[in-house]
C-alpha positions as CSV (number, residue, x, y, z in Angstrom):
1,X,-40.5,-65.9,-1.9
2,X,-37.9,-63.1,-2.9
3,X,-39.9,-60.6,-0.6
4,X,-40.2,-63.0,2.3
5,X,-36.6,-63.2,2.5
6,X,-36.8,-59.2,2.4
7,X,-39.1,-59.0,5.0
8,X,-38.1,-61.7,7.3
9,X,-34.1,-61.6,6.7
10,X,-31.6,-61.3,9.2
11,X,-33.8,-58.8,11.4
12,X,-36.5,-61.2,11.4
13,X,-33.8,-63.8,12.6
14,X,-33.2,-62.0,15.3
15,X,-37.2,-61.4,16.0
16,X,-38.1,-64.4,16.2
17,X,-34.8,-65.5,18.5
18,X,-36.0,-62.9,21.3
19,X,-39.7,-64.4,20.7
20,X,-38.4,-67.3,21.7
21,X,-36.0,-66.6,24.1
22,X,-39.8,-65.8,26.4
23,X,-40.5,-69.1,26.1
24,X,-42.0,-72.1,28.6
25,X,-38.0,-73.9,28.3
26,X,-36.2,-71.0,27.7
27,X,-37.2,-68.3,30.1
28,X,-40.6,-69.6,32.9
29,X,-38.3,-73.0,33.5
30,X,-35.3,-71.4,34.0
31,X,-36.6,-68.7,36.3
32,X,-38.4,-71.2,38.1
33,X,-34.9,-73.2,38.4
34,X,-33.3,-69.7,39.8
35,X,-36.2,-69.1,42.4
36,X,-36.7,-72.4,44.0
37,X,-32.8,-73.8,43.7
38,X,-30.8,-74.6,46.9
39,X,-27.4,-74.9,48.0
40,X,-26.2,-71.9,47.6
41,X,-26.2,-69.0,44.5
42,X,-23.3,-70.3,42.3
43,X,-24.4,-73.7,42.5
44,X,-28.0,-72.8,41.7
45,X,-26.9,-70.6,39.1
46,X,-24.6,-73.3,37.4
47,X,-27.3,-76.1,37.5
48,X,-29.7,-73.5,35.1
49,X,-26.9,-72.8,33.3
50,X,-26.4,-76.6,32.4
51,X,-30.0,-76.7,31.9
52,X,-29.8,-74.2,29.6
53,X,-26.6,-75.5,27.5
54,X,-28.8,-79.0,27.1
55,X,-32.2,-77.0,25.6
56,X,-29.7,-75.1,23.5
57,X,-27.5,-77.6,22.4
58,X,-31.0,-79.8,21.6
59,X,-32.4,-76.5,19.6
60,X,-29.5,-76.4,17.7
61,X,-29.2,-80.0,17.0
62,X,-32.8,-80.0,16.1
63,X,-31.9,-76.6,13.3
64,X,-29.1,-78.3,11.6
65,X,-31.4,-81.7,10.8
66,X,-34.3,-79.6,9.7
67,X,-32.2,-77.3,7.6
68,X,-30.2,-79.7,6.6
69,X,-33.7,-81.5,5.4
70,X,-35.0,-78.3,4.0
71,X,-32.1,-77.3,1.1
72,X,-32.6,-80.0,-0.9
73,X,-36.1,-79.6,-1.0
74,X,-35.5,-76.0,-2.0
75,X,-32.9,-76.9,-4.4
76,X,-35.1,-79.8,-5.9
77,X,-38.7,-78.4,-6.1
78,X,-38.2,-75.0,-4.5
79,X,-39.5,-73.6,-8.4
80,X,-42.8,-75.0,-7.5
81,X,-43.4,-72.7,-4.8
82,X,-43.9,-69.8,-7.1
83,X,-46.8,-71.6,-9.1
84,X,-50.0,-69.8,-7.9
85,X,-52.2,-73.1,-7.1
86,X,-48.9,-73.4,-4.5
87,X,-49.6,-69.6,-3.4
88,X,-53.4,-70.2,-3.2
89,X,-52.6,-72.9,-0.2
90,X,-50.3,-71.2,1.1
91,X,-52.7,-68.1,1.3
92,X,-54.9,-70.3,2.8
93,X,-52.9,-71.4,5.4
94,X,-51.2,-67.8,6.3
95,X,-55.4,-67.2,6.9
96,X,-56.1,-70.0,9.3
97,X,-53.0,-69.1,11.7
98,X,-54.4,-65.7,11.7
99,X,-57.6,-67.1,13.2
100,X,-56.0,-69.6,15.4
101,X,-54.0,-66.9,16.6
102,X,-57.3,-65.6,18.2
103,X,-58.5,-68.9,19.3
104,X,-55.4,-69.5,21.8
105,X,-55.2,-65.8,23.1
106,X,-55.2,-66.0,26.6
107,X,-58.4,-64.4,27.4
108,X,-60.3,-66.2,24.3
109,X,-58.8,-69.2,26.7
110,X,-60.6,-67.7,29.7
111,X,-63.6,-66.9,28.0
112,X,-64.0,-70.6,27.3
113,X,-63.2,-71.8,30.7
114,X,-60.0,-72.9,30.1
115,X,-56.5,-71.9,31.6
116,X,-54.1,-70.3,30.1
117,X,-51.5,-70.3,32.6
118,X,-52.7,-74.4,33.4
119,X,-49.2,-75.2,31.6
120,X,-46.6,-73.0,33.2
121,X,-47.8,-74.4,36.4
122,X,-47.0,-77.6,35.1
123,X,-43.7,-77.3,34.2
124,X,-43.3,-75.0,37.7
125,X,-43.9,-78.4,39.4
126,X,-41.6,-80.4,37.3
127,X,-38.3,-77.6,37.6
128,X,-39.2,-77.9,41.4
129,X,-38.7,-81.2,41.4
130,X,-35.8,-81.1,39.6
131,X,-33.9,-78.4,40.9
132,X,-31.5,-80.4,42.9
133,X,-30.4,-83.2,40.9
134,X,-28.2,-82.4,37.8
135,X,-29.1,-85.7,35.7
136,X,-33.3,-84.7,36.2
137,X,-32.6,-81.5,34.9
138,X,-30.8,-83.1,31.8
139,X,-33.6,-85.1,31.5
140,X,-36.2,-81.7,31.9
141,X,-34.2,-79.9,29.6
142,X,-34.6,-82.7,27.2
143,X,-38.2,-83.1,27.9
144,X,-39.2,-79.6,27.8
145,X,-37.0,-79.2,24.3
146,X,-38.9,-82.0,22.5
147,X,-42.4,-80.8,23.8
148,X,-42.2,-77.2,23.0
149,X,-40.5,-78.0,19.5
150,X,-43.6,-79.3,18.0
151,X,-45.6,-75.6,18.5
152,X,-42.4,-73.7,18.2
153,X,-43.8,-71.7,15.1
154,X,-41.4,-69.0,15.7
155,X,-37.9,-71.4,15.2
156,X,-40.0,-73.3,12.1
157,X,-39.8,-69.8,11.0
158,X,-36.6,-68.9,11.1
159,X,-35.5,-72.4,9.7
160,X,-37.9,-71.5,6.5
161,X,-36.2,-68.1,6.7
162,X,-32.2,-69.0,6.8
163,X,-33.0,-71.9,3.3
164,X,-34.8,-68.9,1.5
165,X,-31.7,-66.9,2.5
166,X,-29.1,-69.7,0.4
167,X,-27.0,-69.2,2.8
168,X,-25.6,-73.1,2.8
169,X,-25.3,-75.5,5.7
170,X,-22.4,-74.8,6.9
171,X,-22.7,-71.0,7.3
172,X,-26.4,-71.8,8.7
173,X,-25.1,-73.6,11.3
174,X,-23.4,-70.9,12.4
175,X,-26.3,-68.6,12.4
176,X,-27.8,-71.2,14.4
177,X,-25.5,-71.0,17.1
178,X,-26.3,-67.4,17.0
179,X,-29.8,-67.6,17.2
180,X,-29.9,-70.4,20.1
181,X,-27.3,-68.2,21.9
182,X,-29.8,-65.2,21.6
183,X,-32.6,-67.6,22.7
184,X,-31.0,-68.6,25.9
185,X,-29.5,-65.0,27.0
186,X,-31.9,-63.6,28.7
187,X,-31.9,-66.8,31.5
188,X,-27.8,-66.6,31.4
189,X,-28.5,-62.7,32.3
190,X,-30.5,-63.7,35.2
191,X,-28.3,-66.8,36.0
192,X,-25.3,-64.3,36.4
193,X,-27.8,-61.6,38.6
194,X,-28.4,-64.7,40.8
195,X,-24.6,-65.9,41.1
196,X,-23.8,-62.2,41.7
197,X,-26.6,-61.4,44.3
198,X,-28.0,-64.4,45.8
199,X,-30.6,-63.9,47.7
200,X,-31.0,-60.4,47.0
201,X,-31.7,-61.3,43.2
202,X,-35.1,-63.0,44.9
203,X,-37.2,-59.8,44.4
204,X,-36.1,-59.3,40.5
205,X,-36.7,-63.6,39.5
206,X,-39.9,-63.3,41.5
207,X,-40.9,-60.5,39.0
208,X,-39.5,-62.7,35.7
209,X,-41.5,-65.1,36.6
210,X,-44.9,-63.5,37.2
211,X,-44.1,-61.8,33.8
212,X,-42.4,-64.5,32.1
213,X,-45.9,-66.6,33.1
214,X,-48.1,-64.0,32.4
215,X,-46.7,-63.3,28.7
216,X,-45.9,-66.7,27.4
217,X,-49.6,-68.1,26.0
218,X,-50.0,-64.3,24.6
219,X,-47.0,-63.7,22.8
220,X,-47.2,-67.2,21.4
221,X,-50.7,-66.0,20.0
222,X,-49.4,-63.1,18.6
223,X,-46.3,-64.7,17.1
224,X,-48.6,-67.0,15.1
225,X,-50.7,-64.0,14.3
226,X,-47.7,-62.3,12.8
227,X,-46.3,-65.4,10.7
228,X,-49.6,-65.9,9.3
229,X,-50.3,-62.1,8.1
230,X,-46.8,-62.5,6.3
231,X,-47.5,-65.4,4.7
232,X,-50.7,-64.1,3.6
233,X,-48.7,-60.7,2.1
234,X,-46.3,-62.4,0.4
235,X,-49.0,-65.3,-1.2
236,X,-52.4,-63.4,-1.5
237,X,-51.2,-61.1,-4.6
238,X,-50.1,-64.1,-6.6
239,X,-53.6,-66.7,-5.5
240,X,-55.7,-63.4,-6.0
241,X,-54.3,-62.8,-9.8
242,X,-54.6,-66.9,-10.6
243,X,-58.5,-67.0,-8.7
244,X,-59.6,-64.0,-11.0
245,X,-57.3,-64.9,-14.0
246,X,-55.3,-62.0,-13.8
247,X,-58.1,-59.5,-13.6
248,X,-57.0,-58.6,-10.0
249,X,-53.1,-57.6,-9.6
């Protein structure tokens, strides 16, 4: 696990923060929020901004309890994940994520039938409905927080990244305030262009959000592609050598 923390250290922290900083709650919602908000810019922008201080706040939260879970495992069994049979599964796994990852591409989507974009228009009905009231978009901040946490593979990532590191809860935490501030900066960016410009900002969201849309489903794909093919550097070696009984190194 020593070269997984090489790889995937601080840099890799930040990585995966500006993946998901491009996310559905992070960045389409957001811009959607900007685009369709009335009464005037400040108080547009300030409602996204309290949206995004909720999802942030909720990542955060979220980080601390998982890291929090994941020392003491580490501390207790984290010997065992250097036996190869562990390696083998891991291997294993770092393989099927590389697949899926071509399985949820956009166009391998399309080609089925389906619709990639079927979700962002989703939640682009829901932030329109919200928009307006303060307490809904608590409530959508909350919603869209819990829903994208279960196929945040980048953020279950960087929590496996910051226990390899030893860096303690306490200083995690920190780093986790980092990293959820990275996540939401883009959308605070934009917030501020829209405070500052108003309605001349229209042209620029309209863009972020035809790109933010467009890029979502395919740099999730890609994100899982890129966990798995570490995984599988950093585990095939070790299963390899145990499979063949050493004969392959």
């Amino acid at each position: 696990m020593d070269s997984l923390m090489d790889a995937a250290g601080p840099l890799g922290l930040l990585v995966l923060a500006l993946v998901d900083s491009t996310s559905m709650g992070t960045l389409v919602i957001p811009v959607i929020l900007l685009v369709v908000g009335e009464g005037g810019a400040l108080r547009v922008a300030g409602r996204t901004l309290l949206y995004l201080l909720v999802i942030g706040v909720f990542y955060l939260l979220l980080g601390v309890a998982l890291l929090a879970g994941l020392l003491p495992l580490l501390e207790s069994f984290g010997h065992l994940l250097a036996a190869p049979q562990v390696m083998l599964v891991l291997a294993v796994v770092g393989l099927l994520l590389v697949i899926y990852s071509f399985r949820i591409d956009p166009k391998a989507v399309a080609k089925r039938g389906g619709d990639p974009e079927a979700s962002a228009r989703k939640w682009t009905t829901r932030a329109r409905r919200a928009s307006g009231r303060p307490g809904v978009l608590v409530g959508l901040a909350l919603a869209a927080g819990v829903i994208e946490a279960v196929s945040m593979l980048p953020y279950l990532a960087a929590m496996g990244i910051l226990a390899e590191m030893g860096v303690g809860l306490a200083r995690g935490t920190l780093i986790l305030v980092g990293y959820c501030a990275v996540m939401v900066a883009p959308a605070v960016v934009l917030s501020g262009v829209r405070a500052a410009l108003g309605e001349r900002a229209d042209s620029l969201l309209d863009r972020a959000h035809t790109w933010a849309v467009k890029h979502a489903s395919s740099a999730f794909s890609w994100v899982v592609a890129i966990i798995g093919v570490i995984i599988l550097l950093n585990t095939a070696g070790p299963a390899l050598e145990w499979l063949t009984d050493g004969r392959v190194s």
